[in-house]
Phi, psi and omega in degrees: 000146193270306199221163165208098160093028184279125177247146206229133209229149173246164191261128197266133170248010166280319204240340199083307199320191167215109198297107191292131186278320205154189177193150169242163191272267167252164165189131229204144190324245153036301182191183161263123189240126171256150172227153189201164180264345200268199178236020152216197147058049175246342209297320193280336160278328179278338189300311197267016166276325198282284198260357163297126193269003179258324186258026173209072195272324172255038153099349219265170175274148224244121175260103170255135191245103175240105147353303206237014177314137186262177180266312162328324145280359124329286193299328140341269198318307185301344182269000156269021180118323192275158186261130170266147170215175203208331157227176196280007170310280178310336179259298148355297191263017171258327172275335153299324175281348185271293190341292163324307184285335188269000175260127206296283179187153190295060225242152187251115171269134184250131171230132145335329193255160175247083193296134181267125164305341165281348169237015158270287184329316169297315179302306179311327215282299252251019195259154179287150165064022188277116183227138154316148161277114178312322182293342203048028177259343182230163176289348176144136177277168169203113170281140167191099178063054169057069152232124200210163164178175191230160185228160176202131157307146178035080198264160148318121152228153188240124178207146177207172163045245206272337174297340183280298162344274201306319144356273167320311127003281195315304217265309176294343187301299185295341158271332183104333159190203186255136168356142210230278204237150164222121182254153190253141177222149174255144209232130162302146153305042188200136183318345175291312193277297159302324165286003208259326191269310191313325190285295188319329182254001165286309186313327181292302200293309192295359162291286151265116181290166165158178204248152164307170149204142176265339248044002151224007167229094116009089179252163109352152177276313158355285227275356171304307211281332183328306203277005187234034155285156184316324180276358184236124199331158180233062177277304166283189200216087176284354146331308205057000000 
């Protein structure tokens, strides 16, 4: 979670004084959720989580979660832009689909070593901006200043017979020997989101050595962290 119960003020330049903007409910890497009991009258507040640029400056989607919501005021909400939801189902799967859609690309870390998952776990749990996944599909996220991605342990891949070779091929040279354990990551679409799993796999590494792979490139971790330093531009995509 980002924000809770946050309230938001502009600076009067006449007076200094301060002037009230608005207030969010929740925000959480993924959106924005206002939540409420009543059965109307949100259609004017979620139009102004969407565009006011002081309290929704990069944009994200704004979820209003009411219960007791008519359907006419539903529709209302969804024609400025906002997603209605009425459970906690419904919302689970709306932050899950945004998840989906923003994410900029996957990368895999490769070790040598054979990391026991209860002691990958204990290193994530014990990391700043660390949350369960609601979904259970990954092992957990980590937020930080709309920088966000997600890990899952050992992910599954199905690779066999020359594809498998080859992979492999690709990965000791840059590693050293062969392949242990791989955790996986999902990356948010935004340079924040990228420096954030770059600080998490310089930590990852002095533990567990190991190699980057975009799927389509093979790094070192150097030459990974090289390619997310603060000075060099994030135009390209070393995913590819």
């Amino acid at each position: 979670m980002i924000k809770f119960n946050t309230l938001f003020y502009s600076i009067n330049p006449n007076t200094g004084g301060q002037n009230y903007i608005g207030e969010i409910d929740i925000e959480v890497a993924e959106a924005i959720i206002e939540v409420t009991n009543q059965p109307r009258k949100k259609a004017g507040q979620i139009g102004k989580l969407i565009t006011n640029p002081n309290m929704n400056p990069t944009g994200k989607q704004v979820i209003l979660y009411a219960p007791n919501f008519t359907v006419g005021a539903g529709e209302a909400v969804i024609r400025v832009g906002g997603v209605m939801v009425r459970t906690q189902l419904e919302l689970n799967r709306e932050l899950h689909q945004i998840r989906s859609n923003s994410m900029l690309k996957t990368i895999v870390l490769v070790s040598s070593v054979t990391i026991v998952k209860s002691e990958f776990m204990q290193f994530i749990q014990t990391l700043d901006n660390y949350s369960e996944d609601p979904d259970k599909i990954y092992d957990g996220q980590l937020d930080n200043n709309n920088g966000y991605f997600w890990v899952r342990y050992d992910p599954e891949e199905e690779f066999s017979g020359s594809e498998l070779e080859a992979k492999i091929e690709n990965i000791i040279p840059k590693l050293g020997s062969s392949p242990q354990t791989e955790i996986l990551l999902d990356i948010g679409k935004n340079v924040q989101s990228e420096m954030l799993a770059a600080e998490f796999v310089k930590h990852f590494d002095k533990i567990w050595p190991c190699v980057v792979d975009t799927l389509s490139t093979v790094y070192s971790v150097p030459e990974f962290l090289e390619l997310y330093s603060p000075q060099k531009s994030r135009t390209g995509d070393p995913a590819g």
